[in-house]
PDB file of N, CA, C and O in Angstrom:
ATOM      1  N   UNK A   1       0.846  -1.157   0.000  1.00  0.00           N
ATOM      2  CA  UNK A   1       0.000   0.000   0.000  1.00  0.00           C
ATOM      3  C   UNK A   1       0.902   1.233   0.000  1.00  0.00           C
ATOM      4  O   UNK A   1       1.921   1.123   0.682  1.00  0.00           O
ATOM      5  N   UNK A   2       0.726   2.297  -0.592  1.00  0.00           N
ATOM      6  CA  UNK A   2       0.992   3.659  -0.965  1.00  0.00           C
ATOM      7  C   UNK A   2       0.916   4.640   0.160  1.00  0.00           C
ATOM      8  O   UNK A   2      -0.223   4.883   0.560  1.00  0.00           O
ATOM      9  N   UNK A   3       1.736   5.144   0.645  1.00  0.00           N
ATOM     10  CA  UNK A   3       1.105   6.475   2.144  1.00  0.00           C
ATOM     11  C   UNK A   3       1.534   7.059   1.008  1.00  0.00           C
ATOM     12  O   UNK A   3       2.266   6.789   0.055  1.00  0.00           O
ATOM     13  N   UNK A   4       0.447   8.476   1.633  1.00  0.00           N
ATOM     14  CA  UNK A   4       0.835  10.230   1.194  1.00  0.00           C
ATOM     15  C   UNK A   4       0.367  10.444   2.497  1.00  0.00           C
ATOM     16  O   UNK A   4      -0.363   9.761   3.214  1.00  0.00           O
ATOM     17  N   UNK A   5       1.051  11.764   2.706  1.00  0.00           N
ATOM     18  CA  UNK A   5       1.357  12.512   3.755  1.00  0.00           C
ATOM     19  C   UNK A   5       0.681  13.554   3.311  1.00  0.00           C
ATOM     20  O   UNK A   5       0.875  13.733   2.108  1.00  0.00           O
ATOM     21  N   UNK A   6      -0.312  14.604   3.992  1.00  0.00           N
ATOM     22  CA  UNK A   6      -0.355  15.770   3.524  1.00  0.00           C
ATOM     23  C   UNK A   6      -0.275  16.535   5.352  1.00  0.00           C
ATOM     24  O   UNK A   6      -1.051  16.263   6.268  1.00  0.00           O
ATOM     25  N   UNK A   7       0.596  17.248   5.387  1.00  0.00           N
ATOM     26  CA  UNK A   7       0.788  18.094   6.097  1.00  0.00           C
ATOM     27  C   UNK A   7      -0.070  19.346   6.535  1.00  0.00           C
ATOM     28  O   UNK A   7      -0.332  19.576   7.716  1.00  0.00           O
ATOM     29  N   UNK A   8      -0.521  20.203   5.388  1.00  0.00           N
ATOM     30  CA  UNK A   8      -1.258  21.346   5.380  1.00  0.00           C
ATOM     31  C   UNK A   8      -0.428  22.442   5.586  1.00  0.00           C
ATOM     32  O   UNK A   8      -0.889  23.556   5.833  1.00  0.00           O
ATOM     33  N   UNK A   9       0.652  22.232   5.510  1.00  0.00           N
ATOM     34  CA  UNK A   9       1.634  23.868   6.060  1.00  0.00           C
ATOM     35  C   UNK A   9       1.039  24.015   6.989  1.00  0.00           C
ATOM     36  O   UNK A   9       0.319  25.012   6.932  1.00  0.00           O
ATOM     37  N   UNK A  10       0.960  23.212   8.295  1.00  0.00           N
ATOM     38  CA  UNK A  10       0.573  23.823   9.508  1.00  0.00           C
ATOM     39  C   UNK A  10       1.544  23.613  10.168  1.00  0.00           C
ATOM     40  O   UNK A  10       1.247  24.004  11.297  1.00  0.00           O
ATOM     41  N   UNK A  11       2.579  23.217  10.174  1.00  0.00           N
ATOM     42  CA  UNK A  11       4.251  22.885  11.019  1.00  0.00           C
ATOM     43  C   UNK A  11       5.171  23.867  10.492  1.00  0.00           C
ATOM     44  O   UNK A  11       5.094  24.516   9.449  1.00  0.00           O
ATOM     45  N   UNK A  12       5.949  23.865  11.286  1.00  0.00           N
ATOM     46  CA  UNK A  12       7.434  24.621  11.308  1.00  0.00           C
ATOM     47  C   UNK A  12       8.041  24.023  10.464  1.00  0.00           C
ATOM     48  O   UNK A  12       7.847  22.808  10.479  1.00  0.00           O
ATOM     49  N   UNK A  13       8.998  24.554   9.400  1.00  0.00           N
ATOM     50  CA  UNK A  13       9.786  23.705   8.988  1.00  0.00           C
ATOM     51  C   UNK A  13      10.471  22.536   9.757  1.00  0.00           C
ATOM     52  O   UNK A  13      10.658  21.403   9.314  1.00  0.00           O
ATOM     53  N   UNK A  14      10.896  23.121  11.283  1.00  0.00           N
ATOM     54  CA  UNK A  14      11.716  21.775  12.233  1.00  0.00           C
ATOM     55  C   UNK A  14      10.912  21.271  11.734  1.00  0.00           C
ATOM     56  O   UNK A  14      10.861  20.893  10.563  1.00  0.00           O
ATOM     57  N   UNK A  15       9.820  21.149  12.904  1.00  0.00           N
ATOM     58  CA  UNK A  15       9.010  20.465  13.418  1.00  0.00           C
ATOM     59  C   UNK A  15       8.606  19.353  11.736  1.00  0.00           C
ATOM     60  O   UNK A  15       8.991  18.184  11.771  1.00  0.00           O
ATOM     61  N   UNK A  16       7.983  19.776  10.645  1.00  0.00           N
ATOM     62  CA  UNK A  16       7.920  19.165   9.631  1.00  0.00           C
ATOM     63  C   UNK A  16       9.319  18.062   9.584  1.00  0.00           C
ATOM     64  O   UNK A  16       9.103  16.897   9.919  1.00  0.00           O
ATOM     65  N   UNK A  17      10.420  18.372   9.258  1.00  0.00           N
ATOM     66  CA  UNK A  17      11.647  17.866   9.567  1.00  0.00           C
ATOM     67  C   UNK A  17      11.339  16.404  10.476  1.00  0.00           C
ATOM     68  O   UNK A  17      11.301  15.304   9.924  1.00  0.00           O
ATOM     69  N   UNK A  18      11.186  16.547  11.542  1.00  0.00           N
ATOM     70  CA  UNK A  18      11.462  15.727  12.561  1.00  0.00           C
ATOM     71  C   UNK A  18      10.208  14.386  12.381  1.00  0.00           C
ATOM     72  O   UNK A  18      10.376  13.196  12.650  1.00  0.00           O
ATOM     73  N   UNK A  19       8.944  15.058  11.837  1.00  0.00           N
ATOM     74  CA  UNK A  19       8.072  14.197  11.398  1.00  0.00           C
ATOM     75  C   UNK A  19       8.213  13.470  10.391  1.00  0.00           C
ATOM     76  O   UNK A  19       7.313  12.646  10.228  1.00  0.00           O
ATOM     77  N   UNK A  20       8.824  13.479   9.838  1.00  0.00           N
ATOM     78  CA  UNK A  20       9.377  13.267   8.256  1.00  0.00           C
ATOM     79  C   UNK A  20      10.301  11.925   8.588  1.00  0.00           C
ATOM     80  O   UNK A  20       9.847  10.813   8.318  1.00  0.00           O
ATOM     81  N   UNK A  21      11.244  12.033   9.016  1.00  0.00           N
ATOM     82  CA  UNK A  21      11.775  11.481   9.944  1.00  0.00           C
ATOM     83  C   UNK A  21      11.538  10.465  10.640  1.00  0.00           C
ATOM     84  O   UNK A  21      12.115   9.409  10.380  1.00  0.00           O
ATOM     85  N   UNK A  22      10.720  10.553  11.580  1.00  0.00           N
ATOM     86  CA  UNK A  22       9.568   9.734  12.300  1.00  0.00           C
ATOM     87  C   UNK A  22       9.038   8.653  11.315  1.00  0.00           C
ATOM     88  O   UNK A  22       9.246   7.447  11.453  1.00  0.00           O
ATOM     89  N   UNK A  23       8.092   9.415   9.966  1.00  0.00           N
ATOM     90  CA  UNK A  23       7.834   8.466   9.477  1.00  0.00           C
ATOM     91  C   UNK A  23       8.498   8.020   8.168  1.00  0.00           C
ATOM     92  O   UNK A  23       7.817   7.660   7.208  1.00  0.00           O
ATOM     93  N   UNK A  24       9.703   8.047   8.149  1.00  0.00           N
ATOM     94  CA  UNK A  24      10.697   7.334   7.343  1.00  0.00           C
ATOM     95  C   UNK A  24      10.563   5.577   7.238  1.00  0.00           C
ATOM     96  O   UNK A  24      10.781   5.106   6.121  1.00  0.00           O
ATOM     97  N   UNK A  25      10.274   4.776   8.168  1.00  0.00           N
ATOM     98  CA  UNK A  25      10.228   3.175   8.163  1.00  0.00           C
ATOM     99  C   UNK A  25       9.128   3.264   7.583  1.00  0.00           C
ATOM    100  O   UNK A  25       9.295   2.333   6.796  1.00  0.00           O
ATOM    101  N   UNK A  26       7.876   3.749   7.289  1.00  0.00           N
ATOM    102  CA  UNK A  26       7.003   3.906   6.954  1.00  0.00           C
ATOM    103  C   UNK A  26       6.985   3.581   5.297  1.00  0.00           C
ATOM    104  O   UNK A  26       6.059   3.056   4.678  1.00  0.00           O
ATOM    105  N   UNK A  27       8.128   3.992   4.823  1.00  0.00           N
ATOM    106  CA  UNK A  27       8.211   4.820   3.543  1.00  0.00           C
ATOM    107  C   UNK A  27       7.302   5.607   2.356  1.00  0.00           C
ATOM    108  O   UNK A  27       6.898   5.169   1.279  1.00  0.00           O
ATOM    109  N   UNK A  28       7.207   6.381   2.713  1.00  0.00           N
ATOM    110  CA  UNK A  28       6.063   7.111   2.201  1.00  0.00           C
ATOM    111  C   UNK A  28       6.022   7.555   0.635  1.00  0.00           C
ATOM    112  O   UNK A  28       7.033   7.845  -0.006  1.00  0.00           O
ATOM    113  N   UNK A  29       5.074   7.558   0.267  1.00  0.00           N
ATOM    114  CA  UNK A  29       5.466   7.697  -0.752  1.00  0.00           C
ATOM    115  C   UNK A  29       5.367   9.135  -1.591  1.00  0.00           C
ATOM    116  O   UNK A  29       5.508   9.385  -2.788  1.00  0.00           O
ATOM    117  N   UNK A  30       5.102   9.861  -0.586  1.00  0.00           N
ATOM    118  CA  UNK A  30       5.001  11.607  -1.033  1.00  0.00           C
ATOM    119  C   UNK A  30       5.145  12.197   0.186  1.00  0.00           C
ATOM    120  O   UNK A  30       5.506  11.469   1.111  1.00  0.00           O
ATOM    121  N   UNK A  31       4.934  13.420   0.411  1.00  0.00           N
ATOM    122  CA  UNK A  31       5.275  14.373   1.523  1.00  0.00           C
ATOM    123  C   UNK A  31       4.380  15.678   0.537  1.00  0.00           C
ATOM    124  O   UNK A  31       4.744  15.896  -0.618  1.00  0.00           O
ATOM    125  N   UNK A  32       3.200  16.467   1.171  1.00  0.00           N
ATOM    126  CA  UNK A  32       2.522  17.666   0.051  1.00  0.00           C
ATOM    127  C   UNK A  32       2.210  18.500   1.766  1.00  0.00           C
ATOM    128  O   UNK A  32       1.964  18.228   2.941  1.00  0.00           O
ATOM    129  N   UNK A  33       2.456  19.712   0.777  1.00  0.00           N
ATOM    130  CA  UNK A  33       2.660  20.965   1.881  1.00  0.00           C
ATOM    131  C   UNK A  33       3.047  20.939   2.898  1.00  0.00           C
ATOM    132  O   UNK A  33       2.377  21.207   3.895  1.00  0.00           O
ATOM    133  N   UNK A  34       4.199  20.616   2.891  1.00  0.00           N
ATOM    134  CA  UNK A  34       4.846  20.303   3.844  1.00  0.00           C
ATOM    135  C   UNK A  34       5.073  21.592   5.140  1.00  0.00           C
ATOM    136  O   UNK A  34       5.005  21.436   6.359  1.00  0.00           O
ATOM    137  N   UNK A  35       5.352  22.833   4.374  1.00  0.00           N
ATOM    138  CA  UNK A  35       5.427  24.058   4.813  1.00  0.00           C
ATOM    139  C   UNK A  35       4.335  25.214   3.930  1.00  0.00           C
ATOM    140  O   UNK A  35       3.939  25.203   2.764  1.00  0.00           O
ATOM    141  N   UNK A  36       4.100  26.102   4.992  1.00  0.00           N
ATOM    142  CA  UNK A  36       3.391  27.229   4.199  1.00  0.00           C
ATOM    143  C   UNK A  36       4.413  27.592   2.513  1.00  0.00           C
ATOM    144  O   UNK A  36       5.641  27.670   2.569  1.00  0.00           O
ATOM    145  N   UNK A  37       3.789  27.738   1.412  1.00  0.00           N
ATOM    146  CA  UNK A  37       4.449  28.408   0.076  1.00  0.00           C
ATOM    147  C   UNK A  37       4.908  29.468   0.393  1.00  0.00           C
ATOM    148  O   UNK A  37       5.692  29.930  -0.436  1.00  0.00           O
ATOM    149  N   UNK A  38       4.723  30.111   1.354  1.00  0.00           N
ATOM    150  CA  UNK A  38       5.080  31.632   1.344  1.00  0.00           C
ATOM    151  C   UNK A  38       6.783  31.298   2.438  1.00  0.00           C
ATOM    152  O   UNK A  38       7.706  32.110   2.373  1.00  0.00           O
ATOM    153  N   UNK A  39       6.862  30.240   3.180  1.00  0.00           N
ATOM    154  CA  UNK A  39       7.842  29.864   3.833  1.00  0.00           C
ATOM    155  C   UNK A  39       9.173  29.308   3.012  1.00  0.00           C
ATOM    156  O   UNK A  39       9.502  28.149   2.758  1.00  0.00           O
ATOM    157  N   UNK A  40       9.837  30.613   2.680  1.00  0.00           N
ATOM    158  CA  UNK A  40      10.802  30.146   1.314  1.00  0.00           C
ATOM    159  C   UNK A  40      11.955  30.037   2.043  1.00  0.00           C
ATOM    160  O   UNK A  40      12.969  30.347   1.419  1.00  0.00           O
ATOM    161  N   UNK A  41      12.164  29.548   3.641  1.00  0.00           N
ATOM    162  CA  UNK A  41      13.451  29.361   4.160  1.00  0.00           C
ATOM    163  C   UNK A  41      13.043  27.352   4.230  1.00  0.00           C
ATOM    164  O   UNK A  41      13.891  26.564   4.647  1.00  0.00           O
TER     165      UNK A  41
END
């Protein structure tokens, strides 16, 4: 089975980071909005 992740740009970049992370054994197969678009760091 396939994971996607959708985030919503509601995390910090860390914080996104560290979740990401987390679910790495998982292997996911996308990661979407991870951060706000306007968050260009």
């Amino acid at each position: 089975m396939d994971i996607g992740v959708e985030f919503h740009g509601a995390d910090s970049a860390a914080t996104a980071m560290r979740l990401m992370k987390a679910l790495e054994p998982f292997d996911p197969w996308f990661y979407e909005e991870i951060v706000q678009a306007l968050n260009v760091d």
